[in-house]
N, C-alpha and C positions, 0 to 999 in steps of 0.2 A: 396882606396875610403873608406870613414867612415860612418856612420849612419849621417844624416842631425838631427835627433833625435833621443831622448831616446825610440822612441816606432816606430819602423819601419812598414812602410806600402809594401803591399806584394811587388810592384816594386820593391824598393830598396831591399827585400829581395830575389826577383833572380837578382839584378842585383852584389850581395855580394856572390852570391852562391858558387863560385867557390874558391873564397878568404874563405868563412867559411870552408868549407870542407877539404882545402889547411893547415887551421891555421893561415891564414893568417891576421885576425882579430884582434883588440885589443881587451881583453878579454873582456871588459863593452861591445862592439858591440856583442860580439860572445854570448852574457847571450842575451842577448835586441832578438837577433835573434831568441833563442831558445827558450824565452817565446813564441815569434810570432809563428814559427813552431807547437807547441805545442797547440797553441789558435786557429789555420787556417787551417782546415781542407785539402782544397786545396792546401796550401802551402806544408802542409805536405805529400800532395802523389806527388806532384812534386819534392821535395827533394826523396822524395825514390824512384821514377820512376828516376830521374837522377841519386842517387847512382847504380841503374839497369842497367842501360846504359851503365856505364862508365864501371861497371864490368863485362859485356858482348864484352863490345869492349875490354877490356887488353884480356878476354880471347881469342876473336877472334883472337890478332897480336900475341899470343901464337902460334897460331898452321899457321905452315908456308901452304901456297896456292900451290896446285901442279900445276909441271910445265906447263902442257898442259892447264888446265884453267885461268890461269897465262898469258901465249900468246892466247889464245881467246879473255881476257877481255884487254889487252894491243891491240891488232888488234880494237876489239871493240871501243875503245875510240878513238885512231889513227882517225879512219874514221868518226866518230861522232863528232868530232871535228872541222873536214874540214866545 
């Protein structure tokens, strides 16, 4: 997905959010963006509230879940599901 325009409005800027972070941008969208981030206050603690996120969940699948909570929350779900 590319900018519709030169001067992105905050939707399309989380809606690119993951492609910018990725690189996955053409470089003229990925400046367009970061003017925006830097203009939008809001925008700008959503991008950093989601760089938060993301780096808190890699760390989480870091660290393996022991066994016995492991079959709790698998038991748990089992049944919640029914």
């Amino acid at each position: 997905m590319a900018l519709v325009s030169g001067k992105p409005k905050c939707k399309e800027c989380v809606d690119l959010l993951v492609d910018y972070l990725e690189g996955g941008l053409p470089a003229e969208d990925e400046k367009h963006l970061d003017e925006h981030f830097m203009a939008c206050p809001p925008c700008l603690d959503f991008l950093d509230q989601y760089r938060a996120s993301s780096s808190l969940s890699r760390r989480a699948l870091e660290t393996e879940m022991p066994e016995e909570l492991a079959d709790k929350l698998s038991d748990f779900l089992h049944k919640s599901c029914k």
